[in-house]
Structures are given as structure tokens and as C-alpha cells.
N, CA, C and O atoms as a Maestro MAE file, in Angstrom:
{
 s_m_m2io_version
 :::
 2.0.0
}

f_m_ct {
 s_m_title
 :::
 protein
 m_atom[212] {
  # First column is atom index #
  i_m_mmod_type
  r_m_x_coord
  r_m_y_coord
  r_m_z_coord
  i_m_residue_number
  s_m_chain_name
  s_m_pdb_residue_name
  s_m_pdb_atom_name
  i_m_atomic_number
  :::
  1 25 100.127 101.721 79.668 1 A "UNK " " N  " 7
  2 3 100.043 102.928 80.486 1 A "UNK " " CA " 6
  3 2 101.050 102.838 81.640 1 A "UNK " " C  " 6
  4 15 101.245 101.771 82.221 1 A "UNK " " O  " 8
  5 25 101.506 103.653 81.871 2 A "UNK " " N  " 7
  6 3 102.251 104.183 82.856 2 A "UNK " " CA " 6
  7 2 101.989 103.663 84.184 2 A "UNK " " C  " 6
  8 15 100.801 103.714 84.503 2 A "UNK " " O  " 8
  9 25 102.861 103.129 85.126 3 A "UNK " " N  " 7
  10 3 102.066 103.073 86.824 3 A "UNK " " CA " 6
  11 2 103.215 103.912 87.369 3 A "UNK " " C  " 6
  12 15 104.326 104.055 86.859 3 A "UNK " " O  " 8
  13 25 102.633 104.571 88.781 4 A "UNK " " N  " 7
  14 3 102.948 105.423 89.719 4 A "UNK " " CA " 6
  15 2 103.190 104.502 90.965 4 A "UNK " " C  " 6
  16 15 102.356 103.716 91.415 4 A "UNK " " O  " 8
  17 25 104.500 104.719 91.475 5 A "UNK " " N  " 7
  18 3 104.339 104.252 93.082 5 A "UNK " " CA " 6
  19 2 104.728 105.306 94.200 5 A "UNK " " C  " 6
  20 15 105.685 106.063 94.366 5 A "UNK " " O  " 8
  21 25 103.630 105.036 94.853 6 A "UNK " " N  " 7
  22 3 104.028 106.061 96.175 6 A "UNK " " CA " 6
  23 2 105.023 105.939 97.271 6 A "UNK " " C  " 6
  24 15 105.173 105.206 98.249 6 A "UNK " " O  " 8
  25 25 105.652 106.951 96.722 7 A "UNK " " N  " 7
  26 3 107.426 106.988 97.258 7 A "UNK " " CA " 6
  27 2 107.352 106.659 99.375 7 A "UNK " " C  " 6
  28 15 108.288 106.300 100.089 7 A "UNK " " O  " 8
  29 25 105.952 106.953 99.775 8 A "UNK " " N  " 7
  30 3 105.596 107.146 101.446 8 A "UNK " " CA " 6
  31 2 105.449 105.349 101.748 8 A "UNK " " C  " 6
  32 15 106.024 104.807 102.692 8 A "UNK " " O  " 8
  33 25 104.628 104.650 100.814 9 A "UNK " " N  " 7
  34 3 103.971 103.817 100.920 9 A "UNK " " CA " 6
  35 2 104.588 102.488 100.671 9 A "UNK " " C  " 6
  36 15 104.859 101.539 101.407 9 A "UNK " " O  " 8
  37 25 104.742 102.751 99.227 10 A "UNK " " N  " 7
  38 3 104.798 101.672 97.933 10 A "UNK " " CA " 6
  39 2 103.923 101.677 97.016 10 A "UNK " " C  " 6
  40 15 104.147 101.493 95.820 10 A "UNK " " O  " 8
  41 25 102.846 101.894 97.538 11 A "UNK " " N  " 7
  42 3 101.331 101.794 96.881 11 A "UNK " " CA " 6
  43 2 101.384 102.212 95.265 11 A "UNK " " C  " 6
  44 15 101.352 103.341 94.777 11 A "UNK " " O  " 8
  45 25 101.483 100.801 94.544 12 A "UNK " " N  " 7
  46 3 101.517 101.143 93.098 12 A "UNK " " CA " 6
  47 2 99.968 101.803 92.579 12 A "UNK " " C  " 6
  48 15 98.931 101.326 93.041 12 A "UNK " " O  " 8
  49 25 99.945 102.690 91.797 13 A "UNK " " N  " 7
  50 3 98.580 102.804 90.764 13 A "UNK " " CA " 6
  51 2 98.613 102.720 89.543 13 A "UNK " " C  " 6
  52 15 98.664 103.662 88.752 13 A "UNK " " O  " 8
  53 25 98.594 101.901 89.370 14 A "UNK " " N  " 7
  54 3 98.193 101.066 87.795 14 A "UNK " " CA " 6
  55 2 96.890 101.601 86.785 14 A "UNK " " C  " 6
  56 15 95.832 100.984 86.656 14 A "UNK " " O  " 8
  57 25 97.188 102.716 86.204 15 A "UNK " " N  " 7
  58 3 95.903 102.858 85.154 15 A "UNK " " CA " 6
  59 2 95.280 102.054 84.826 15 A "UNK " " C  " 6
  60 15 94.100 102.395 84.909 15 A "UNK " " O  " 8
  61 25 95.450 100.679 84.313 16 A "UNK " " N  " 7
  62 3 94.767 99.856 83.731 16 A "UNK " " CA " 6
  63 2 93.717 99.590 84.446 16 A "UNK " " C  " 6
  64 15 92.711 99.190 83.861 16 A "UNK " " O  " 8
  65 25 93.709 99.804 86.320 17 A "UNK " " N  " 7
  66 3 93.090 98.757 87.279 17 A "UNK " " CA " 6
  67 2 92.164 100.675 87.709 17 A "UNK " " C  " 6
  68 15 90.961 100.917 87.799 17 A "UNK " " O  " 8
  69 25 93.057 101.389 87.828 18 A "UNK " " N  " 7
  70 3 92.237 102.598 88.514 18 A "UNK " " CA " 6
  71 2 91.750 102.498 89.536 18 A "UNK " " C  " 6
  72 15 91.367 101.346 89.743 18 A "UNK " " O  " 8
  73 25 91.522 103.334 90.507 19 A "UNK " " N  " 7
  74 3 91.018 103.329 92.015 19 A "UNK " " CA " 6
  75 2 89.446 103.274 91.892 19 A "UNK " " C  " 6
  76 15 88.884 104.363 91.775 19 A "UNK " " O  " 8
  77 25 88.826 102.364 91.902 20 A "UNK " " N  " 7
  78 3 87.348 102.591 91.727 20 A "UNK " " CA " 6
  79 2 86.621 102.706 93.180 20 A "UNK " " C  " 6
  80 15 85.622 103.418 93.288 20 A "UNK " " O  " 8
  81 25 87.093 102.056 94.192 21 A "UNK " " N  " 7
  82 3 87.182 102.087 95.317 21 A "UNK " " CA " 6
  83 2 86.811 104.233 95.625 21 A "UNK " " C  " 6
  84 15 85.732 104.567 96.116 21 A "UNK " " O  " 8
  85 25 87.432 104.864 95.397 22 A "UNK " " N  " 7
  86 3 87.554 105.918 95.239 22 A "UNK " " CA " 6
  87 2 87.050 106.973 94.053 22 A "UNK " " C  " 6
  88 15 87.377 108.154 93.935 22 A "UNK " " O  " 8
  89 25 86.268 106.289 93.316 23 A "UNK " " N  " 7
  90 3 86.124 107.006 92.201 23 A "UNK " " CA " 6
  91 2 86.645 107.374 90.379 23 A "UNK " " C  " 6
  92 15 86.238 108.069 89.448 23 A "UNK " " O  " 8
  93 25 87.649 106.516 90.627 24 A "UNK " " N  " 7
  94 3 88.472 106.642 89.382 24 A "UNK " " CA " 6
  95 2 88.479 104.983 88.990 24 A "UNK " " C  " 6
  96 15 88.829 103.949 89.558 24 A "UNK " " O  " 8
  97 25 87.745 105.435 87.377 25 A "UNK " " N  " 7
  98 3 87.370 104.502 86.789 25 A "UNK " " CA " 6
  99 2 88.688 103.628 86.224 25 A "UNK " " C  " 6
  100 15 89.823 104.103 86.275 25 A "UNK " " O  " 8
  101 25 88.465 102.578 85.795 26 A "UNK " " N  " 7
  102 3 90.058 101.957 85.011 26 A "UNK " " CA " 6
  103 2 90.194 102.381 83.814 26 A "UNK " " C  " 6
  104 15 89.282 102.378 82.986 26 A "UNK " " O  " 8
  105 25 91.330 102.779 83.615 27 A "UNK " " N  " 7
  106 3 91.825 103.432 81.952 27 A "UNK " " CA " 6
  107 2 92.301 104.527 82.330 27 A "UNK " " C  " 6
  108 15 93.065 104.985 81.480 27 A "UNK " " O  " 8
  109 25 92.155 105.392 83.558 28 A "UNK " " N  " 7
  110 3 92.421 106.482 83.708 28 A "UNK " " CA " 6
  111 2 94.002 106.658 84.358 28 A "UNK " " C  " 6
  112 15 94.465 106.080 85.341 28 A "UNK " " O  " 8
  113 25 94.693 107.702 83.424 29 A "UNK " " N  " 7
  114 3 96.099 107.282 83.337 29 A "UNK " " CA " 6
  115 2 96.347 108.470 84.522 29 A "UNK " " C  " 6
  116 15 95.483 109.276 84.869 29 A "UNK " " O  " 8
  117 25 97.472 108.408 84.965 30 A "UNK " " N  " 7
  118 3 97.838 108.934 86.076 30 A "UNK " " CA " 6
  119 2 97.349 110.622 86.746 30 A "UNK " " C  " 6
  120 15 96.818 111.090 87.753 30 A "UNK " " O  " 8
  121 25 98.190 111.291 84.869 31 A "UNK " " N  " 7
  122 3 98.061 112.439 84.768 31 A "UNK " " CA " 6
  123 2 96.662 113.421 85.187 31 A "UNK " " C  " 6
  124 15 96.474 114.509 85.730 31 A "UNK " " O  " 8
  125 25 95.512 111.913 84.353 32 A "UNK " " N  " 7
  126 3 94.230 112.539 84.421 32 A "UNK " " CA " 6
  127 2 93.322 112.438 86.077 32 A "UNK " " C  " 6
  128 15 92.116 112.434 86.321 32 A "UNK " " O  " 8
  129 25 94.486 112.370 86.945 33 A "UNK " " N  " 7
  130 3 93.574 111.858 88.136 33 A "UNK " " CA " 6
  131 2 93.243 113.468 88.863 33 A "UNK " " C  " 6
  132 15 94.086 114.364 88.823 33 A "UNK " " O  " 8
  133 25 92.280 113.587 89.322 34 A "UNK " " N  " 7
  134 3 92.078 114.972 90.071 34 A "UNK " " CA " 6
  135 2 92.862 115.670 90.886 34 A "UNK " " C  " 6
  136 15 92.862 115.312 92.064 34 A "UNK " " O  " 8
  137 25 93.565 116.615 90.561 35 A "UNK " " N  " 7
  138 3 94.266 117.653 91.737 35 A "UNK " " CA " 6
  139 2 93.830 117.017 93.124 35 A "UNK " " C  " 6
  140 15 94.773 117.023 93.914 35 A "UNK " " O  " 8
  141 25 92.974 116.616 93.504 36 A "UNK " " N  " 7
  142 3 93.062 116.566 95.048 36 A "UNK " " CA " 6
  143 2 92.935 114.674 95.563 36 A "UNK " " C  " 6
  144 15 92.509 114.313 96.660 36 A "UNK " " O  " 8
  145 25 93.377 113.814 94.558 37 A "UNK " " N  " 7
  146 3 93.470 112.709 94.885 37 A "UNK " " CA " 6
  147 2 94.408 112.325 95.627 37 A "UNK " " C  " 6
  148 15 95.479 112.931 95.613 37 A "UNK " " O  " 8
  149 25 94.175 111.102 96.531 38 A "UNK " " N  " 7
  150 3 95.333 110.494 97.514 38 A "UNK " " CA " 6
  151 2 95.617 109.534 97.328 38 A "UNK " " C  " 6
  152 15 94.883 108.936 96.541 38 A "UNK " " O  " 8
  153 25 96.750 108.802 97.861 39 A "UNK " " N  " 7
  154 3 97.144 107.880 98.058 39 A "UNK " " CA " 6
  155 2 96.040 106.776 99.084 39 A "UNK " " C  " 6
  156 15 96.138 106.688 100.308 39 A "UNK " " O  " 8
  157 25 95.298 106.220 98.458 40 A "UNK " " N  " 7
  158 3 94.217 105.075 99.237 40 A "UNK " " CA " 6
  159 2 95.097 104.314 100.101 40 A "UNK " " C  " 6
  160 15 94.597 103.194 100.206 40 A "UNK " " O  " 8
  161 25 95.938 104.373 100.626 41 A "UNK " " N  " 7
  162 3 96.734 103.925 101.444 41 A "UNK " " CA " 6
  163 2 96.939 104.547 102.791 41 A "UNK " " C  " 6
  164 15 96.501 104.232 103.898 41 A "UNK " " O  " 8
  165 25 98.113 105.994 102.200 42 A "UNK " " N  " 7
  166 3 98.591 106.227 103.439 42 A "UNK " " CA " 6
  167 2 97.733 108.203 103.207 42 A "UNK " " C  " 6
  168 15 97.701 108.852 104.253 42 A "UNK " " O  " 8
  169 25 97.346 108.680 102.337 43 A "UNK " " N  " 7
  170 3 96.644 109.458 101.832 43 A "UNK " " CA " 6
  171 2 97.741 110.926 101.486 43 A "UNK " " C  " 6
  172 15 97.363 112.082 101.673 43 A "UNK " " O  " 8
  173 25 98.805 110.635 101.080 44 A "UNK " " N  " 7
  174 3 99.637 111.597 100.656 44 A "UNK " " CA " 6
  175 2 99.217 111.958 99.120 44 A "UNK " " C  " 6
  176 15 98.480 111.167 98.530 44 A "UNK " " O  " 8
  177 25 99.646 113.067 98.505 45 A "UNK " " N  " 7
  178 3 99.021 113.832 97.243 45 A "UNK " " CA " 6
  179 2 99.949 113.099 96.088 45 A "UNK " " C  " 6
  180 15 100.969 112.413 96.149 45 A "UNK " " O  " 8
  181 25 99.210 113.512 95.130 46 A "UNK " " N  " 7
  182 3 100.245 112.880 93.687 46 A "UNK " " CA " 6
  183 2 101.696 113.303 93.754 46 A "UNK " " C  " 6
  184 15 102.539 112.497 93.362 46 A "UNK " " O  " 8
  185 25 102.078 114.501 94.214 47 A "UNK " " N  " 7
  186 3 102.854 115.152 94.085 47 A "UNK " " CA " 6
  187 2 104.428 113.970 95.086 47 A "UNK " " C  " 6
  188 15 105.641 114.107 94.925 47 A "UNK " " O  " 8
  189 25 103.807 113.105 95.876 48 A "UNK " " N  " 7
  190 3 104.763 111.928 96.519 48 A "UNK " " CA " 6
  191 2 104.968 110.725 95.536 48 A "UNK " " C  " 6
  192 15 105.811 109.854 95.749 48 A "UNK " " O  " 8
  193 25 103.847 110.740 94.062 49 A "UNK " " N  " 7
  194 3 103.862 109.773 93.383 49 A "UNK " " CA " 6
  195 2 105.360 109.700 92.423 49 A "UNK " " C  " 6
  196 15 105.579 110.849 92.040 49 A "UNK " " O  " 8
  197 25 106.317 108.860 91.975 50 A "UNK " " N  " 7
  198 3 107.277 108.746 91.295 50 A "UNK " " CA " 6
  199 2 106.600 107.492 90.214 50 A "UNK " " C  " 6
  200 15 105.791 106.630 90.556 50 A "UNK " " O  " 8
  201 25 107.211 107.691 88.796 51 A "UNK " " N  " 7
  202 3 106.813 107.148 87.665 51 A "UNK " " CA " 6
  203 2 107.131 105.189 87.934 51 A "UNK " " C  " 6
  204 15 107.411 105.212 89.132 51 A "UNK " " O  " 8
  205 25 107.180 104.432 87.722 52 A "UNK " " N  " 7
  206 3 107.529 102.837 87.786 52 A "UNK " " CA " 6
  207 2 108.038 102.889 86.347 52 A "UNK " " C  " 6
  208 15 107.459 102.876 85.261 52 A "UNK " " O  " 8
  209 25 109.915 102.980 86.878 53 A "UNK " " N  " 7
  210 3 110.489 102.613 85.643 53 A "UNK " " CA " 6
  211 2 110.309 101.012 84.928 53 A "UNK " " C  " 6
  212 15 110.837 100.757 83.845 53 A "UNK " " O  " 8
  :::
 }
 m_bond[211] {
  # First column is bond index #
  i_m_from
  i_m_to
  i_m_order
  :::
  1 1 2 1
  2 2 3 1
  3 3 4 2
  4 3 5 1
  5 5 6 1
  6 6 7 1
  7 7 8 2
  8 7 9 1
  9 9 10 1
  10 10 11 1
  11 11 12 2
  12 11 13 1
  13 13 14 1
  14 14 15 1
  15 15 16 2
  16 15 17 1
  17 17 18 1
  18 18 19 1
  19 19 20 2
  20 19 21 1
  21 21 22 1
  22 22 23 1
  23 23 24 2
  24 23 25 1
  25 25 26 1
  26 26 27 1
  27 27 28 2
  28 27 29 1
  29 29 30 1
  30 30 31 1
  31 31 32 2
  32 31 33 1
  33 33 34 1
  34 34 35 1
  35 35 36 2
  36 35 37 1
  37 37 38 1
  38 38 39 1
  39 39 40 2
  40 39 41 1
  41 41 42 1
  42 42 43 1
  43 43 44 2
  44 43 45 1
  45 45 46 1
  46 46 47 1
  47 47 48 2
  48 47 49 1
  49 49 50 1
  50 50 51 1
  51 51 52 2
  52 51 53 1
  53 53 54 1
  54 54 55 1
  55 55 56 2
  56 55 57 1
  57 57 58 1
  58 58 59 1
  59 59 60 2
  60 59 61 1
  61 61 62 1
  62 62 63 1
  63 63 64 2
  64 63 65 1
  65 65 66 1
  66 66 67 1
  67 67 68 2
  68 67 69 1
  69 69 70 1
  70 70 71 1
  71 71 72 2
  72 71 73 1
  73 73 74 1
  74 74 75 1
  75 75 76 2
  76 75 77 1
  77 77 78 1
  78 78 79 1
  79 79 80 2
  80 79 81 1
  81 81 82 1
  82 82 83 1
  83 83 84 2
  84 83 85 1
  85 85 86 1
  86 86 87 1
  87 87 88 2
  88 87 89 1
  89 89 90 1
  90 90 91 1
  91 91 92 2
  92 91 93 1
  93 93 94 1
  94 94 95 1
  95 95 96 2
  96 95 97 1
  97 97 98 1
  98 98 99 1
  99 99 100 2
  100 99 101 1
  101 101 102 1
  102 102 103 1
  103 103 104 2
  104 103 105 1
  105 105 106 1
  106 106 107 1
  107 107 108 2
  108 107 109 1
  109 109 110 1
  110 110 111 1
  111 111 112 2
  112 111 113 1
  113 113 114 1
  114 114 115 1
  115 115 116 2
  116 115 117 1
  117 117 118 1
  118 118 119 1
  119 119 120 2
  120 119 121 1
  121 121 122 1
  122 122 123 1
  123 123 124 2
  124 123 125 1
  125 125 126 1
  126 126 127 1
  127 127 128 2
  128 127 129 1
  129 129 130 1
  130 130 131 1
  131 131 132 2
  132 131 133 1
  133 133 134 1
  134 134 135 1
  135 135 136 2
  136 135 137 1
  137 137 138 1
  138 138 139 1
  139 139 140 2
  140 139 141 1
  141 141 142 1
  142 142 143 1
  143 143 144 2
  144 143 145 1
  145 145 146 1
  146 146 147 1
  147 147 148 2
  148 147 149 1
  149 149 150 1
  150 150 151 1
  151 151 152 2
  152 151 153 1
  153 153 154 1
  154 154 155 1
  155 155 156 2
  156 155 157 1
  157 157 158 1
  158 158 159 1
  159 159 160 2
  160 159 161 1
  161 161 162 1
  162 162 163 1
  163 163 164 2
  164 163 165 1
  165 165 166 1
  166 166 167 1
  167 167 168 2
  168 167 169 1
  169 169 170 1
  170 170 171 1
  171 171 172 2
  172 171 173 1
  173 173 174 1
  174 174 175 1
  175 175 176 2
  176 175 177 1
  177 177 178 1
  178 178 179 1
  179 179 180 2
  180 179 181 1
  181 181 182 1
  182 182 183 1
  183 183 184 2
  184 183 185 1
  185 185 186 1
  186 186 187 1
  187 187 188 2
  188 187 189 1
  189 189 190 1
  190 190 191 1
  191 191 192 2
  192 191 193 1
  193 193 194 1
  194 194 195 1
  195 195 196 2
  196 195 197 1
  197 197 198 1
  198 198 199 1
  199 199 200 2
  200 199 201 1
  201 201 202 1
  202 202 203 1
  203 203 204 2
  204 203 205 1
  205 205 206 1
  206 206 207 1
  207 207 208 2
  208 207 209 1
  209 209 210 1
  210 210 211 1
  211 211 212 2
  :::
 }
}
């Protein structure tokens, strides 16, 4: 699966590991994360997230 890092932060999200901390179970791949999720970091929207070539 795919990981995302937050372009504000760094803050990688790794599907495999998922934010459970927050609600999102592991397995859950980027795409499927809720319209209004943040960055558990610095709390910016997916929309700051860039793919981890």
C-alpha cells in the first residue's frame, strides 16, 4: 500500500500501521480515509498529503 507524507510536517501515513490513535483502523489505504481527517501532527487536511515515491 501506498504511504502519504505531509508536505507541512513530514508526517508519513503508512496504511499498513493506520492512525488508530484517531480512529482509523490499519489496512486502511489513504484514499479511504474520511473527508475531514488531519494530519495527527500538525492537523492540516489530506489535500497537503503528497504520495511517498
Amino acid at each position: 500500500m501506498t504511504k502519504y507524507e505531509c508536505t507541512a510536517c513530514g508526517y508519513v501515513y503508512d496504511p499498513a500501521q493506520g492512525d488508530p490513535e484517531n480512529g482509523i483502523a490499519p489496512g486502511t489505504a489513504f484514499a479511504d480515509l474520511p473527508e475531514d481527517w488531519v494530519c495527527p501532527l500538525c492537523g492540516v487536511g489530506k489535500e497537503e498529503f503528497e504520495e511517498v515515491k
